[in-house]
N, C-alpha and C positions, 0 to 999 in steps of 0.2 A: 504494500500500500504506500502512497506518495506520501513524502513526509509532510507536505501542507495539508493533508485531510488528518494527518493525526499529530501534529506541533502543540496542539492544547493538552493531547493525552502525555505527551513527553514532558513538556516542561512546566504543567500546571499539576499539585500536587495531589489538590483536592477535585481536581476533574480527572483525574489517572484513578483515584481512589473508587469515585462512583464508575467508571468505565471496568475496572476489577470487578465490582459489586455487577454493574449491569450484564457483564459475558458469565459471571457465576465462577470466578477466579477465587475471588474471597471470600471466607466463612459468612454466613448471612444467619443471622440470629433476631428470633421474633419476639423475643420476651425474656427473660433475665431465668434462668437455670436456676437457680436459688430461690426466689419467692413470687415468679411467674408476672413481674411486673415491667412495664415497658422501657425501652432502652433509648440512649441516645447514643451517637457519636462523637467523640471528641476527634476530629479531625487534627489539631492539632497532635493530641496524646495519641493519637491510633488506635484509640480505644473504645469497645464498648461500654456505658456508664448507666446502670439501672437507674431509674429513678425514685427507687423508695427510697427516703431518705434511712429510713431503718437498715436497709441493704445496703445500697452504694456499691454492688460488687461490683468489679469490672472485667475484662476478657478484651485481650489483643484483636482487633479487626483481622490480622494474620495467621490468627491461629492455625496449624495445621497447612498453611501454603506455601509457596516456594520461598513467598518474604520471609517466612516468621523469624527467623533468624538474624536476618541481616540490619547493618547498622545504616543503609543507606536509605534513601526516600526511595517509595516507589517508583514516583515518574523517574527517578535516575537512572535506577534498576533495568525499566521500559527501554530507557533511550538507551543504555548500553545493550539491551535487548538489539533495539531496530536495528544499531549502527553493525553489530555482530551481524545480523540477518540479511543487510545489505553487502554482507563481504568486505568490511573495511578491515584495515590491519589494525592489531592494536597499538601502534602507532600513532593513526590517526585516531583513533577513540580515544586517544589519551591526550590530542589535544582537545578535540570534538567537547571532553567531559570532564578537561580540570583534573579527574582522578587519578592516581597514579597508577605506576606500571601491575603494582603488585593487585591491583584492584580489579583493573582490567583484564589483567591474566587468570586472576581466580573466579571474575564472572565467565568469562569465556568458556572457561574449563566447566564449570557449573549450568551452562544453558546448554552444551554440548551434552553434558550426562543426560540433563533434562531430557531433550528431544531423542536421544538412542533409547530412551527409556520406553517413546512408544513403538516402536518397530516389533517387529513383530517375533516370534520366539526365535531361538538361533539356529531351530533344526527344519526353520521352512524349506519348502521344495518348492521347484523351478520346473515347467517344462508341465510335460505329458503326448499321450501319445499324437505325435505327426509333429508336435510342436519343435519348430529348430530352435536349440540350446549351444550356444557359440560357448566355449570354455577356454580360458587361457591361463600362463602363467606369468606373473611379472614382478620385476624387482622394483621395491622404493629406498632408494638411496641417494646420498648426496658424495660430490666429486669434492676433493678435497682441493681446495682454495678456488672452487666451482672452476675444475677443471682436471684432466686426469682420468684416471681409473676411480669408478665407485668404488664407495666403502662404506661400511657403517650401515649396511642396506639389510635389510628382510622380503623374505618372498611370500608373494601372495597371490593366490588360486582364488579365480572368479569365475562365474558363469552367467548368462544375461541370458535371458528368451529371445527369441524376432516376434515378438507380439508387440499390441499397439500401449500395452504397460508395460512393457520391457524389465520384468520382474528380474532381479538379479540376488547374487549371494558373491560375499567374499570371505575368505578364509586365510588368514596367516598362519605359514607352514614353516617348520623347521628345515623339511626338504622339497624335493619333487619327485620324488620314488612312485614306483608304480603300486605301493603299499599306502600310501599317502594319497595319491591319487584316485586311488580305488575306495579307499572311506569314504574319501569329500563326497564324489560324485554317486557313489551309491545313498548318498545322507539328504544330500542337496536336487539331485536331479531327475524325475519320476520314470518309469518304467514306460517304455513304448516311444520317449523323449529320439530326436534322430540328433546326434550331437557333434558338432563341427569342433575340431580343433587343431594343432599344427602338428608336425610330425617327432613332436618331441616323444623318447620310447617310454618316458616314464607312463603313458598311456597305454602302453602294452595290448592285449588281446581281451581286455575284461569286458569289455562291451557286452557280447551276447549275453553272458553271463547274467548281465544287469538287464537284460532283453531293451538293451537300445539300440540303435544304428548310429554306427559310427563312419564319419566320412572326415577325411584330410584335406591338407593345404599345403603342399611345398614351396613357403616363402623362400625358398633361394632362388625359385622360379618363376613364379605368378604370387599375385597377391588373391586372385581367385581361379579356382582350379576351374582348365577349360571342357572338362568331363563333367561333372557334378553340380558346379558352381559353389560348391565351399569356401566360404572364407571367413574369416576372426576381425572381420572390418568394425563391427559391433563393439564384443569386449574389448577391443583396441583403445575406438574411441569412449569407451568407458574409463579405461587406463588412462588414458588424459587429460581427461577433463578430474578425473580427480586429484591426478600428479598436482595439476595446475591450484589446486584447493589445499595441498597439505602442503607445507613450508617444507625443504630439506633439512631442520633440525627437529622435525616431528616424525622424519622418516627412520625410526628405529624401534626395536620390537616392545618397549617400555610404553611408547605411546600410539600407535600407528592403528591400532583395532578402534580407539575410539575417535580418532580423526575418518577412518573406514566407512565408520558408520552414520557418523556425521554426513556422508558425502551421500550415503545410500538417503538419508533423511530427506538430505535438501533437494534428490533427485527426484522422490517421491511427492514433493509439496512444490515441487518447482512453478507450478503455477498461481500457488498461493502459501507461501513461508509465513508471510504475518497469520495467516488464519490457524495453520498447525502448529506455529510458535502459540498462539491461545488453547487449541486444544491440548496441547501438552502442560500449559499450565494449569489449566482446568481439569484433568484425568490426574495428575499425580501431586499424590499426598506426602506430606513430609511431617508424620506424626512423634512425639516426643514418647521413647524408650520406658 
């Protein structure tokens, strides 16, 4: 969404607060838990405030949401929201918002968890029968002094549908073993599935096995084979477009799964980020222990 339709939700506190209240972001409480009598807000305090004077209890507006914890105002929270959702660095959010480094890196990392959190379980499947399933394998690593031979990289096994949702799965592997190979894609990819990929041997003979149809690509030759018309042109440009999303000091196996998944989030809402960035704040709870 254009930041001039939502500038009053970012930088105004008390219209951020009712726009939380109106999507069903934040606790919404009808009557005071204690002695059943009506409530006010203190918009400044962020708090619920009965108003029996006998009672006087009160309850954080955040109870139980993604705020309740944090020391910042809402609309801040929002706006390093948007600016994260729009693909800025935190660089520029860190001028954008005043906040310092350490702030913006911990929200970051923290609206990232948020949104992997609604994706879907980790043992989904891809494919089915007729359906073509493109599978590849690829390194994320960075060149040392961005030049040279890679290093410091891990590998990771994807697979993407040719449907008009283009469902996909990624997997960071320690190898490419045809032992390795053979879990992923028996886990991730459904039976009857016909599946394209390059002539690397870690893919060996298990196909039937899994009752898929298996067809090749000899990239030292063609980019699509002039027999069958197989080609990995798909997860390729899958491979890229998320290279281009994860920094090379994220490309290592400590961090890379939830930058991964991040990438699958944003390709899945890619039409609408502000709306999923709300349902995800709306679906997940953040309850105290």
């Amino acid at each position: 969404m254009k930041f001039k339709l939502l500038k009053e939700v970012l930088l105004d506190e008390k219209k951020c607060i009712n726009f939380l209240f109106e999507n069903d972001i934040l606790y919404k409480l009808q009557s005071c838990s204690h002695c059943n009598s009506s409530l006010n807000i203190n918009y400044k305090k962020r708090l619920y405030r009965c108003n029996n004077h006998h009672c006087r209890k009160s309850i954080s507006i955040y109870k139980d949401s993604f705020f309740a914890k944090s020391h910042l105002k809402c609309s801040d929270i929002m706006f390093i929201g948007y600016c994260w959702l729009c693909g800025n660095k935190y660089t520029s959010i860190i001028r954008m918002t005043g906040h310092s480094s350490n702030t913006i890196t911990s929200y970051m990392n923290f609206f990232r968890e948020l949104v992997i959190s609604t994706l879907e379980d980790d043992n989904h499947v891809i494919g089915g029968p007729g359906i073509i399933v493109e599978i590849d394998e690829s390194k994320f690593a960075k060149r040392k002094y961005h030049r040279g031979r890679m290093i410091d990289g891990v590998w990771v096994v994807g697979g993407i549908e040719r449907t008009d949702d283009k469902k996909c799965f990624v997997k960071v592997v320690q190898d490419r073993s045809a032992e390795t190979l053979y879990g992923i894609i028996s886990r991730h990819v459904a039976p009857g599935s016909i599946v394209y990929t390059d002539l690397w041997r870690g893919y060996g003979n298990f196909f039937n096995e899994l009752n898929m149809t298996h067809r090749t690509v000899n990239h030292s030759v063609n980019f699509v084979d002039p027999n069958t018309g197989a080609h990995t042109n798909t997860i390729e440009g899958l491979w890229n477009g998320f290279k281009l999303q994860i920094p090379p000091r994220n490309r290592n196996r400590k961090t890379i799964t939830k930058h991964l998944l991040e990438c699958i989030w944003r390709k899945n809402n890619k039409n609408d980020l502000w709306n999923g960035f709300l349902i995800a704040l709306k679906t997940t709870g953040y309850f105290d222990e």
